[in-house]
mmJSON file of the N, C-alpha and C atoms, coordinates in Angstrom:
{"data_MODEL":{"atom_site":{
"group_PDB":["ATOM","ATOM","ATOM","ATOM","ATOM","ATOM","ATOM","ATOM","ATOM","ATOM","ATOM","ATOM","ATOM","ATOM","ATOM","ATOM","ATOM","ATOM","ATOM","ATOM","ATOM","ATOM","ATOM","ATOM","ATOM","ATOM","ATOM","ATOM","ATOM","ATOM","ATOM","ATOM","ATOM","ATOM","ATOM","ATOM","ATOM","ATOM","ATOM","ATOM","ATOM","ATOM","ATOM","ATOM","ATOM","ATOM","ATOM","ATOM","ATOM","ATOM","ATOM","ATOM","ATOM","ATOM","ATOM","ATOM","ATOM","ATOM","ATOM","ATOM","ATOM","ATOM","ATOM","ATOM","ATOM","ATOM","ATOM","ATOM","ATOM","ATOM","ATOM","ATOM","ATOM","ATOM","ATOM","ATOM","ATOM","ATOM","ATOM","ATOM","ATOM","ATOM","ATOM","ATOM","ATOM","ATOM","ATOM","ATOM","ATOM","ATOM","ATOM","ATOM","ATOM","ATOM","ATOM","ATOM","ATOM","ATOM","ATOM","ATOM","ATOM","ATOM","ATOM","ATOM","ATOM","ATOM","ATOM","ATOM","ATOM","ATOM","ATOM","ATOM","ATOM","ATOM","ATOM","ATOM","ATOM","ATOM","ATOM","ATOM","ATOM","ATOM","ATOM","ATOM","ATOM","ATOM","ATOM","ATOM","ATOM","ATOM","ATOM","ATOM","ATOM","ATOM","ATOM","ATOM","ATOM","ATOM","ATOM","ATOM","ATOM","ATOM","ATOM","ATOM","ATOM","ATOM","ATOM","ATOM","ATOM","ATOM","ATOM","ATOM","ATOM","ATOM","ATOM","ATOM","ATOM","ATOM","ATOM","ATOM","ATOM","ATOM","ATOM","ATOM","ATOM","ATOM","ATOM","ATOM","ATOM","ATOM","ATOM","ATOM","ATOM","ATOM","ATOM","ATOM","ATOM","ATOM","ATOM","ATOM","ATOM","ATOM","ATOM","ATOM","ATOM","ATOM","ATOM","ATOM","ATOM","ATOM","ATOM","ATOM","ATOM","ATOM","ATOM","ATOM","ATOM","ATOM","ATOM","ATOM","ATOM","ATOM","ATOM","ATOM"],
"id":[1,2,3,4,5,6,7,8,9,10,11,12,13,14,15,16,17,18,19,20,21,22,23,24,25,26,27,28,29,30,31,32,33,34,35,36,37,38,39,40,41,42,43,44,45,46,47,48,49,50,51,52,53,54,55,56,57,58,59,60,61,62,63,64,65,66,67,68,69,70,71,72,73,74,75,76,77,78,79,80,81,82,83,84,85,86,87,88,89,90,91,92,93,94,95,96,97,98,99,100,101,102,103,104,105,106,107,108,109,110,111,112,113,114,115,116,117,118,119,120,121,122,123,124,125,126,127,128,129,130,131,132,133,134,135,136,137,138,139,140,141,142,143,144,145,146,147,148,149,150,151,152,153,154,155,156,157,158,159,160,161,162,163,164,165,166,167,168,169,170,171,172,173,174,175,176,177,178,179,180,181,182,183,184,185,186,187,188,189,190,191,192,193,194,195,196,197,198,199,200,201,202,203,204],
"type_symbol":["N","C","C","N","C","C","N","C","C","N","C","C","N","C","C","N","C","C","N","C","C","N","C","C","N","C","C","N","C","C","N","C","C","N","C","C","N","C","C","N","C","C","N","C","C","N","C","C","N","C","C","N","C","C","N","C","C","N","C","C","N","C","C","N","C","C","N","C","C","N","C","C","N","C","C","N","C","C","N","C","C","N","C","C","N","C","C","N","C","C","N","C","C","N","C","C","N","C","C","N","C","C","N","C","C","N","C","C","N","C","C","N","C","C","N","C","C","N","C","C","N","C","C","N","C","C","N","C","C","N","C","C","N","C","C","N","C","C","N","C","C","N","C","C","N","C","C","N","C","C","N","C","C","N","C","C","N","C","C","N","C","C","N","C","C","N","C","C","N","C","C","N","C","C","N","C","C","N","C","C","N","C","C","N","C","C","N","C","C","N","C","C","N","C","C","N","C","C","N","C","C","N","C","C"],
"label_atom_id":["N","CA","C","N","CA","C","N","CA","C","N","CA","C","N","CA","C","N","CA","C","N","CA","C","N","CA","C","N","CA","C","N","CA","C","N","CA","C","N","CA","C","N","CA","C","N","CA","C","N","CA","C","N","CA","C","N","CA","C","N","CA","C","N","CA","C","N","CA","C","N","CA","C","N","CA","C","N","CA","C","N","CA","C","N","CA","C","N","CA","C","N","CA","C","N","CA","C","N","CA","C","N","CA","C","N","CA","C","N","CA","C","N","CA","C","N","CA","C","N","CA","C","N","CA","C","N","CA","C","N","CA","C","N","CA","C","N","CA","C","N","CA","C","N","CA","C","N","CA","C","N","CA","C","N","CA","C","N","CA","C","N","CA","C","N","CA","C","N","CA","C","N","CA","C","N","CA","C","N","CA","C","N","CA","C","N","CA","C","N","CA","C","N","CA","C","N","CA","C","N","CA","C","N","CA","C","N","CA","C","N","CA","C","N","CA","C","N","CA","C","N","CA","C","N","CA","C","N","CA","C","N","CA","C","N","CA","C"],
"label_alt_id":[null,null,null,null,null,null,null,null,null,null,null,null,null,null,null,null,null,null,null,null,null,null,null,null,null,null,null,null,null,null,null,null,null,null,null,null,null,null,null,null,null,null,null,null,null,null,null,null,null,null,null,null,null,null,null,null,null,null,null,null,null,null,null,null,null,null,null,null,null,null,null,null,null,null,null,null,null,null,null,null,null,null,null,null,null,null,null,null,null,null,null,null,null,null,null,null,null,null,null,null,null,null,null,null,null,null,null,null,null,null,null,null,null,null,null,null,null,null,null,null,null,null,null,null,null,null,null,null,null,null,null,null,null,null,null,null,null,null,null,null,null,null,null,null,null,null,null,null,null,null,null,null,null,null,null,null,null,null,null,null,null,null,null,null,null,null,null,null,null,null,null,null,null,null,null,null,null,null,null,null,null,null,null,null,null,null,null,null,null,null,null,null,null,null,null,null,null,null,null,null,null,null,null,null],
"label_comp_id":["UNK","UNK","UNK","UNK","UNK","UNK","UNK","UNK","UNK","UNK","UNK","UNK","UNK","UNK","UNK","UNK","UNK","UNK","UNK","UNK","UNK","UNK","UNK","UNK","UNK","UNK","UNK","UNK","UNK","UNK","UNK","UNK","UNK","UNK","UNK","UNK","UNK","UNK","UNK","UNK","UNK","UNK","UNK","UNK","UNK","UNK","UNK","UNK","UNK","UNK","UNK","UNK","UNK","UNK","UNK","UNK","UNK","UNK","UNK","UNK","UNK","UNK","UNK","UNK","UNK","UNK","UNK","UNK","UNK","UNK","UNK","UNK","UNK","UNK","UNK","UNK","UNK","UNK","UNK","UNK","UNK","UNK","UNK","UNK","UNK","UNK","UNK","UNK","UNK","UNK","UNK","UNK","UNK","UNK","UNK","UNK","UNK","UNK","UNK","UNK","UNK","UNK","UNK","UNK","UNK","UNK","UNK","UNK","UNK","UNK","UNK","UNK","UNK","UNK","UNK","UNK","UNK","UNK","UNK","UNK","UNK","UNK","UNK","UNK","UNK","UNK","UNK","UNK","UNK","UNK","UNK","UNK","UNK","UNK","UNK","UNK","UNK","UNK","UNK","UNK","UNK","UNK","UNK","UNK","UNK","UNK","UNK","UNK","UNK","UNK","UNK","UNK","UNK","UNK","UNK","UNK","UNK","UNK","UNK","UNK","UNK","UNK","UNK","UNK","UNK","UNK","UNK","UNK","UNK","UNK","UNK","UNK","UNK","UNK","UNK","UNK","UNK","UNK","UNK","UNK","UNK","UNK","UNK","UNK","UNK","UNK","UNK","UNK","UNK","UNK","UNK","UNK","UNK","UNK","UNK","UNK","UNK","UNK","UNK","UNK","UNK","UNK","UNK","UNK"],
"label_asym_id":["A","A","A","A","A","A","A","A","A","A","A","A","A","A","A","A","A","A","A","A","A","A","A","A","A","A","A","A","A","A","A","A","A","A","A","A","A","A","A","A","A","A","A","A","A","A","A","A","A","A","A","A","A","A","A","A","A","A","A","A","A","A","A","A","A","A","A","A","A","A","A","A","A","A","A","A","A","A","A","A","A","A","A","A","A","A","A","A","A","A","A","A","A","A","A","A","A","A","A","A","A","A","A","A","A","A","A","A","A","A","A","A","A","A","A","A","A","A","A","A","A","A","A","A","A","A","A","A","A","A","A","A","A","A","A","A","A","A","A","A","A","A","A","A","A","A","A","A","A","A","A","A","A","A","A","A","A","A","A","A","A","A","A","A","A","A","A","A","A","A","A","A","A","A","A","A","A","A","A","A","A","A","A","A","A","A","A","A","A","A","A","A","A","A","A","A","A","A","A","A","A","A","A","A"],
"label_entity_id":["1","1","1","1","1","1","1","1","1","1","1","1","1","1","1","1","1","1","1","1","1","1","1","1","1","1","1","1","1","1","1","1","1","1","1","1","1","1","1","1","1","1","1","1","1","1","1","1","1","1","1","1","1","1","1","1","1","1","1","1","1","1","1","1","1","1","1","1","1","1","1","1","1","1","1","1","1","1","1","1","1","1","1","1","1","1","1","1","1","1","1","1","1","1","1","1","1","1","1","1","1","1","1","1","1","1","1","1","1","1","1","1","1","1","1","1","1","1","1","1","1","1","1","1","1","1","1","1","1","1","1","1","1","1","1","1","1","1","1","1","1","1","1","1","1","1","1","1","1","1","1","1","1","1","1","1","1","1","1","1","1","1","1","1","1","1","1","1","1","1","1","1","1","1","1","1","1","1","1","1","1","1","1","1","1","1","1","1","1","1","1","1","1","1","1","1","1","1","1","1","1","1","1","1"],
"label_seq_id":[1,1,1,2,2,2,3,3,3,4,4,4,5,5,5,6,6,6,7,7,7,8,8,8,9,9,9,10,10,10,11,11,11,12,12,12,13,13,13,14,14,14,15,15,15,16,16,16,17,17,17,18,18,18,19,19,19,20,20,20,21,21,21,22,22,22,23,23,23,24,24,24,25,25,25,26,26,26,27,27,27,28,28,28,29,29,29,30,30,30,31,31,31,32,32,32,33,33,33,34,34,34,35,35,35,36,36,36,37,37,37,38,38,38,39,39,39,40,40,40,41,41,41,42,42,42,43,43,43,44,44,44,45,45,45,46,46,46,47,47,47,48,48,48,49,49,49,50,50,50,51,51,51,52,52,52,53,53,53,54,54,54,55,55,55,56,56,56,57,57,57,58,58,58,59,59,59,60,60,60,61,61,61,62,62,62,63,63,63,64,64,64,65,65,65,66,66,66,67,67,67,68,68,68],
"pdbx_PDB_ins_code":[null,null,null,null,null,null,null,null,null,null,null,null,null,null,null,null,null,null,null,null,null,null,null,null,null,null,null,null,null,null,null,null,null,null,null,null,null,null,null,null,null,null,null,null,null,null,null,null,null,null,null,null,null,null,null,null,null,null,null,null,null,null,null,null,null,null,null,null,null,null,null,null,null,null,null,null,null,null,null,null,null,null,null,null,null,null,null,null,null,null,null,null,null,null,null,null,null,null,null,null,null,null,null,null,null,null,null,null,null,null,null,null,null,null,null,null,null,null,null,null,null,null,null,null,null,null,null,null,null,null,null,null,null,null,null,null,null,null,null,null,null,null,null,null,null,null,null,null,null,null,null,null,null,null,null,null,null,null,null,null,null,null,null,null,null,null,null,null,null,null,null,null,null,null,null,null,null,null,null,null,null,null,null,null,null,null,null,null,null,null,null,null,null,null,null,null,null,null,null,null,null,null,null,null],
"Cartn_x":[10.892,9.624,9.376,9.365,8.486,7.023,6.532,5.029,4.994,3.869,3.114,2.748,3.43,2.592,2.245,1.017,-0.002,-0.06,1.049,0.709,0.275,-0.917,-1.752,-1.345,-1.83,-1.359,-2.807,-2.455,-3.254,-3.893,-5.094,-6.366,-5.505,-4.74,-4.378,-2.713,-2.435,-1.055,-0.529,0.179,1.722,0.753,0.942,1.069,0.336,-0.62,-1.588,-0.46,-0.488,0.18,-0.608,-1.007,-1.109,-0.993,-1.046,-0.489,-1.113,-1.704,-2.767,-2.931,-1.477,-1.486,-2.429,-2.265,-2.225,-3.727,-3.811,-4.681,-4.37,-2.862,-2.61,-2.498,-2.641,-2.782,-1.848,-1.469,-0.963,-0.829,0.248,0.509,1.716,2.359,3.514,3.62,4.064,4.45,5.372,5.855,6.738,6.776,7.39,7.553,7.818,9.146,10.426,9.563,8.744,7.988,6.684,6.305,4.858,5.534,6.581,6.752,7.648,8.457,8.698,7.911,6.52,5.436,4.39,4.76,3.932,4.499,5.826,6.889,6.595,6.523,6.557,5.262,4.273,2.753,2.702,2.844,2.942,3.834,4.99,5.618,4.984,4.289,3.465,2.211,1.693,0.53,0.687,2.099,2.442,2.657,2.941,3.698,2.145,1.354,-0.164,-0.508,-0.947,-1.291,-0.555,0.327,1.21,0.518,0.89,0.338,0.651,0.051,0.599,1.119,0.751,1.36,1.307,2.586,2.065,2.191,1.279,0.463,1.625,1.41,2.57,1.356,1.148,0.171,0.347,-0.849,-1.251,-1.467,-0.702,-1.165,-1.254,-2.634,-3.406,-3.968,-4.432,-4.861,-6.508,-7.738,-8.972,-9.27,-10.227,-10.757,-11.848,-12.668,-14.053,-14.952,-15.586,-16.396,-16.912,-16.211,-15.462,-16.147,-16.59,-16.635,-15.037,-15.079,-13.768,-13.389],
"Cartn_y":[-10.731,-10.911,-9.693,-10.084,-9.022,-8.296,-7.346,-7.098,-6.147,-5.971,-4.664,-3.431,-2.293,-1.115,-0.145,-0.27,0.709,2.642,3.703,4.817,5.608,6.397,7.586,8.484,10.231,11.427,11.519,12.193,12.572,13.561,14.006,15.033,16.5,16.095,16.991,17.264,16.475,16.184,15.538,15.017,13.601,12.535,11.634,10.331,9.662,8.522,7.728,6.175,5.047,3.98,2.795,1.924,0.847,-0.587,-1.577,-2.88,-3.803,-4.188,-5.02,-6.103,-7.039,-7.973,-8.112,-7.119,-7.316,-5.918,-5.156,-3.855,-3.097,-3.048,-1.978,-0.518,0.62,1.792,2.955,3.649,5.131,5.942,7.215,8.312,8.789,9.805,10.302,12.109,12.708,13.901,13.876,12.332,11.953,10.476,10.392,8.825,7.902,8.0,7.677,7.932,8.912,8.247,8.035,7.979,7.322,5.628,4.883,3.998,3.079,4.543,4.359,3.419,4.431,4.571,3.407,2.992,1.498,0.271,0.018,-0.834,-0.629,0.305,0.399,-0.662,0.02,-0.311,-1.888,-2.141,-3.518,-4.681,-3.76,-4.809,-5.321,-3.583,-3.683,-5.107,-4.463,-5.808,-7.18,-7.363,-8.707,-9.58,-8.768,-9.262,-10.045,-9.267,-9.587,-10.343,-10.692,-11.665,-11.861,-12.561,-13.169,-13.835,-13.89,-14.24,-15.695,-16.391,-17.739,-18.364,-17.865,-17.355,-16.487,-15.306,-14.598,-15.086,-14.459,-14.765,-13.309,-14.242,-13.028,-12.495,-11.099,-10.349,-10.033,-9.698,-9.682,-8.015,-7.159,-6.177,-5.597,-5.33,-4.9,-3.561,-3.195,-2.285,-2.713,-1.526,-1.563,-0.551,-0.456,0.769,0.853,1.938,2.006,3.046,2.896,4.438,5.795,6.711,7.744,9.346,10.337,11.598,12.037,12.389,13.216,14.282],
"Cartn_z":[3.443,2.775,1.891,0.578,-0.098,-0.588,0.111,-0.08,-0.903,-1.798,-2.622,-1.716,-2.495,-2.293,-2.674,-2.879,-4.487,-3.291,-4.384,-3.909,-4.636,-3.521,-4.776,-4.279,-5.102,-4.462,-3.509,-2.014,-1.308,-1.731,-1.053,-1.642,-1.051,0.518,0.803,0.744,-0.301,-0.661,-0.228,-0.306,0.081,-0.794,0.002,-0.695,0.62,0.281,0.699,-0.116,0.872,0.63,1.554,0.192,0.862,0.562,1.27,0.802,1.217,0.093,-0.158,-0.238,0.513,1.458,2.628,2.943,4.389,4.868,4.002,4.225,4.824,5.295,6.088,4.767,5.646,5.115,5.579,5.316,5.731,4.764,5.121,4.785,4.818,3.88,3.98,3.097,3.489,2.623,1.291,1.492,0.125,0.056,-1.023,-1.914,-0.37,-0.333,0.759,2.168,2.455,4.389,3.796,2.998,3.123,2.908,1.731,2.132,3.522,4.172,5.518,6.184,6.583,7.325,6.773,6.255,5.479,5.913,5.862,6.136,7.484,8.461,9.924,10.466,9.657,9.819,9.878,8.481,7.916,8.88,9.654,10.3,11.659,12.316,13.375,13.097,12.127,11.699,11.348,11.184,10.885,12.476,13.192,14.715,15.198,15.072,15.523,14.277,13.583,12.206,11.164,11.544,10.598,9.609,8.377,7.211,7.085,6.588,6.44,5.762,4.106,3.237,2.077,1.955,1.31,-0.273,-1.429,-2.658,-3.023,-4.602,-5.432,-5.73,-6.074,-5.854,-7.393,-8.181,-9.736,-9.685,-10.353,-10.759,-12.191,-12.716,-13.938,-13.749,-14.946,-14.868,-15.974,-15.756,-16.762,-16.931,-17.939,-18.611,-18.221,-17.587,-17.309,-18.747,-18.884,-19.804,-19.297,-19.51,-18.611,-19.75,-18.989,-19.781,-20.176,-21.289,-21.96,-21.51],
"occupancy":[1.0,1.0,1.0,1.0,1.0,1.0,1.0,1.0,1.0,1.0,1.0,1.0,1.0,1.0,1.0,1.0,1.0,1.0,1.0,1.0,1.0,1.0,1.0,1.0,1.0,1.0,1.0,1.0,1.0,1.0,1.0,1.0,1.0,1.0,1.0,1.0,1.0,1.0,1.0,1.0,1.0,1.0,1.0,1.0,1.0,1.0,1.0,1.0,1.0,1.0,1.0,1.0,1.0,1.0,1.0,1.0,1.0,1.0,1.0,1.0,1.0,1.0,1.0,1.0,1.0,1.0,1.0,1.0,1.0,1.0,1.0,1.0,1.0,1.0,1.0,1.0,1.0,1.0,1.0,1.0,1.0,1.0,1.0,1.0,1.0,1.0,1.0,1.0,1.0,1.0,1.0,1.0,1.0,1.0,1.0,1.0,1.0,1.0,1.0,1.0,1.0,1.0,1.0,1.0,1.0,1.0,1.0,1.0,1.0,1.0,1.0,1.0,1.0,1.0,1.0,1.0,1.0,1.0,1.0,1.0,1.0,1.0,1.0,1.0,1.0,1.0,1.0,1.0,1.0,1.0,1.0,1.0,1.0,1.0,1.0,1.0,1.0,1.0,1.0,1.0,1.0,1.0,1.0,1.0,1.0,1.0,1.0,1.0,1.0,1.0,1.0,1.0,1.0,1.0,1.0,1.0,1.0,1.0,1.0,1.0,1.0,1.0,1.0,1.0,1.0,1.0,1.0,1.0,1.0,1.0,1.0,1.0,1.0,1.0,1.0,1.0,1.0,1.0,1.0,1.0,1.0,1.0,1.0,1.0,1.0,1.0,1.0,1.0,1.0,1.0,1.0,1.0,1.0,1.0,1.0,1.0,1.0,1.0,1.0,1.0,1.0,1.0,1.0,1.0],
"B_iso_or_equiv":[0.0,0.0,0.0,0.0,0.0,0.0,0.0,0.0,0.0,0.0,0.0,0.0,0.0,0.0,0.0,0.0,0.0,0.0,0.0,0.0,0.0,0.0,0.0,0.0,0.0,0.0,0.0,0.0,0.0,0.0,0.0,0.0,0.0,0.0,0.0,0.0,0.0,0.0,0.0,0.0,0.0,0.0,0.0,0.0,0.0,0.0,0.0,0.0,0.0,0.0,0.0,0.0,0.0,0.0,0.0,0.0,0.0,0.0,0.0,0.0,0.0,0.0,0.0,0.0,0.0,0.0,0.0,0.0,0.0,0.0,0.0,0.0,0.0,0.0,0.0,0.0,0.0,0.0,0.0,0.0,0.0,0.0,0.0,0.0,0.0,0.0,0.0,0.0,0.0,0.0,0.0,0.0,0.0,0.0,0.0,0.0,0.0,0.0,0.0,0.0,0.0,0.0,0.0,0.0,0.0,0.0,0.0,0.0,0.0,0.0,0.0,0.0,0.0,0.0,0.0,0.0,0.0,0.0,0.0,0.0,0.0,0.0,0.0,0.0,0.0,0.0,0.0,0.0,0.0,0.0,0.0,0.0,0.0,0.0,0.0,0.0,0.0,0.0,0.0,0.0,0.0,0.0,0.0,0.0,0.0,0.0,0.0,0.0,0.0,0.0,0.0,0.0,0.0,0.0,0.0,0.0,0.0,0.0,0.0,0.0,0.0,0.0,0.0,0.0,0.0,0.0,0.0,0.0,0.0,0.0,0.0,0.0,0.0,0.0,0.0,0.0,0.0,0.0,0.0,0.0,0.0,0.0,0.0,0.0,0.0,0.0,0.0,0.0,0.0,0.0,0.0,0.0,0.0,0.0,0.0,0.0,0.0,0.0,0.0,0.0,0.0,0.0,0.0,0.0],
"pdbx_formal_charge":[null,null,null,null,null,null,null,null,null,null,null,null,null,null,null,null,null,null,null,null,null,null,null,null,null,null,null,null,null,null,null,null,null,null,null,null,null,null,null,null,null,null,null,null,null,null,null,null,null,null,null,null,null,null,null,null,null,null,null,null,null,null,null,null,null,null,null,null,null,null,null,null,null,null,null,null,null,null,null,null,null,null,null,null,null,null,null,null,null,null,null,null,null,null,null,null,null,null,null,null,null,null,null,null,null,null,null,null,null,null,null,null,null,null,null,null,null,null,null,null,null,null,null,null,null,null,null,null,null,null,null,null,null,null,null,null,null,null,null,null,null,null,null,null,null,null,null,null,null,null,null,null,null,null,null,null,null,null,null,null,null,null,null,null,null,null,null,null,null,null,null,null,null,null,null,null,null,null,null,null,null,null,null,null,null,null,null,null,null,null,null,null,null,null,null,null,null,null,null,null,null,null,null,null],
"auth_seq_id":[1,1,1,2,2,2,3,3,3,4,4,4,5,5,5,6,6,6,7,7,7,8,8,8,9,9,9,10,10,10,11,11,11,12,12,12,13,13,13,14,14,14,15,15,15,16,16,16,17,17,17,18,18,18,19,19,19,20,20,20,21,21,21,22,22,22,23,23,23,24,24,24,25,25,25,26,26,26,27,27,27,28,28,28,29,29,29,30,30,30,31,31,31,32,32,32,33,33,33,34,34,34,35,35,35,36,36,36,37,37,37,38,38,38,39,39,39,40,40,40,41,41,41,42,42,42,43,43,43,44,44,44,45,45,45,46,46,46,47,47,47,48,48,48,49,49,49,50,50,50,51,51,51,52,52,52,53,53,53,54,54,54,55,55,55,56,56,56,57,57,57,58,58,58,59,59,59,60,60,60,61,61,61,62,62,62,63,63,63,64,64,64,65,65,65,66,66,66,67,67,67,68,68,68],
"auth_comp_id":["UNK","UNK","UNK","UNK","UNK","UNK","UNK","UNK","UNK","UNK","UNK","UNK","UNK","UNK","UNK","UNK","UNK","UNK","UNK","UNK","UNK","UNK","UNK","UNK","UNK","UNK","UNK","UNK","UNK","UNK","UNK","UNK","UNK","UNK","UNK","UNK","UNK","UNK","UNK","UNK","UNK","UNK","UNK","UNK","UNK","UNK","UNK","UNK","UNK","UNK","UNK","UNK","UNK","UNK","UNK","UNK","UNK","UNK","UNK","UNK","UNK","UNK","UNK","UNK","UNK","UNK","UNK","UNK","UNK","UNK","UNK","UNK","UNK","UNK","UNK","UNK","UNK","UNK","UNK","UNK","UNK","UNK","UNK","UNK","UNK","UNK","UNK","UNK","UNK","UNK","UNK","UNK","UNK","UNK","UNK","UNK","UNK","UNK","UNK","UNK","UNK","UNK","UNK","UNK","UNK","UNK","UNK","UNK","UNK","UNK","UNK","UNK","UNK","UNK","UNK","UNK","UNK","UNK","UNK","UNK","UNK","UNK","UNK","UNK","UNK","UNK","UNK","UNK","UNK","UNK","UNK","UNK","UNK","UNK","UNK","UNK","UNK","UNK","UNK","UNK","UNK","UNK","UNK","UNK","UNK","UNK","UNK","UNK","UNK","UNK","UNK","UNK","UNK","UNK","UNK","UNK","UNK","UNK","UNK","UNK","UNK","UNK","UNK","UNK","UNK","UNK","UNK","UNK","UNK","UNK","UNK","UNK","UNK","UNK","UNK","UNK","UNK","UNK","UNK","UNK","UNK","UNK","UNK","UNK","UNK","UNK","UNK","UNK","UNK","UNK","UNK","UNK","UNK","UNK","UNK","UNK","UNK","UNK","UNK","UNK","UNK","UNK","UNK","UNK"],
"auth_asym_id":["A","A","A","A","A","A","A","A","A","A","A","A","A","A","A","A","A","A","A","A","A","A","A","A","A","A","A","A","A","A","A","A","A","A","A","A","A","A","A","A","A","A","A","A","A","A","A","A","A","A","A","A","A","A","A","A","A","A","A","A","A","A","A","A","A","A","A","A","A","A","A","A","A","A","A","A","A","A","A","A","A","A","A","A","A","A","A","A","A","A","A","A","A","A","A","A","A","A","A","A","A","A","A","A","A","A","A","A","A","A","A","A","A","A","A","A","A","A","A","A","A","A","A","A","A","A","A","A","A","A","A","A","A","A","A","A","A","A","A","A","A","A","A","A","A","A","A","A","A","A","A","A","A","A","A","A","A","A","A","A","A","A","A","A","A","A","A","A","A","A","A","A","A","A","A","A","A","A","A","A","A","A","A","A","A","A","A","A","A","A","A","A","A","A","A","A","A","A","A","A","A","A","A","A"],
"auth_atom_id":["N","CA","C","N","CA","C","N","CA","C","N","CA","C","N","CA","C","N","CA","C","N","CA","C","N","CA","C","N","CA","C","N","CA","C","N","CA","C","N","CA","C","N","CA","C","N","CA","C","N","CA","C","N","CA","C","N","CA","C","N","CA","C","N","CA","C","N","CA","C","N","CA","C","N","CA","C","N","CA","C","N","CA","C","N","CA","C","N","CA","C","N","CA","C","N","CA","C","N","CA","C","N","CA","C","N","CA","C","N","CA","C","N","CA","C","N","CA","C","N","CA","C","N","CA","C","N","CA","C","N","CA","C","N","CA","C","N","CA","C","N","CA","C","N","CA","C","N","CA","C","N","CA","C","N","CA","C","N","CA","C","N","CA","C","N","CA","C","N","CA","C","N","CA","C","N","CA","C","N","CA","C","N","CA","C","N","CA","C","N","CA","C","N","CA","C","N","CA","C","N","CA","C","N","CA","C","N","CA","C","N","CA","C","N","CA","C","N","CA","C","N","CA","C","N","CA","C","N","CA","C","N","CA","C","N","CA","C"],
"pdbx_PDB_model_num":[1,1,1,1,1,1,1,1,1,1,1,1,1,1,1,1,1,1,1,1,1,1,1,1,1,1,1,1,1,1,1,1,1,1,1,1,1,1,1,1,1,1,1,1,1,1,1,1,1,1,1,1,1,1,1,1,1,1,1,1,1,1,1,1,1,1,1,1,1,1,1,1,1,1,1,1,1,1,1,1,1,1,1,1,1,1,1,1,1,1,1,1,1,1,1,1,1,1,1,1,1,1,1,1,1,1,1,1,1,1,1,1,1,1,1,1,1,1,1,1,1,1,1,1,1,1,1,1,1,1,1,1,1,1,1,1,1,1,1,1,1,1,1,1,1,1,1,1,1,1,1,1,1,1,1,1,1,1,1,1,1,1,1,1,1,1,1,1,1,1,1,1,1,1,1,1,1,1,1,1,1,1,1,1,1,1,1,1,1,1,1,1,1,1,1,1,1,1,1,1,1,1,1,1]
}}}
C-alpha cells in the first residue's frame, strides 16, 4: 500500500512527519527515521483501523496575503 507523507523542519530540529491518511504523526532527527518512524506508526495504526479504502491523496499548494 502506498500512503502520503507531508515533512516539515522541527522547531527543535529534525523533522516532524505526517500522513494524512490516516493522521498518524511523528518525529525523526532526519529525512530517513522520521520516515522510518512514520511507516512504524502508520503500520501500528493500520492493525487497529484498517482503512477501507485508501483515496489517492491531492496535493496543492495556496497563497495567503503575507507581510514581506
Amino acid at each position: 500500500m502506498i500512503l502520503s507523507a507531508v515533512l516539515s523542519p522541527a522547531e527543535e530540529g529534525g523533522f516532524v512527519a505526517l500522513n494524512p491518511e490516516t493522521g498518524t504523526t511523528t518525529q525523526g532527527e532526519t529525512v530517513e527515521e522520521a520516515l522510518s518512524n512514520l511507516r512504524e506508526a502508520t503500520e501500528l495504526f493500520l492493525e487497529e483501523f484498517p482503512l477501507a479504502k485508501p483515496g489517492n491523496t491531492l496535493l496543492t499548494t495556496f497563497e495567503v496575503a503575507g507581510r514581506a
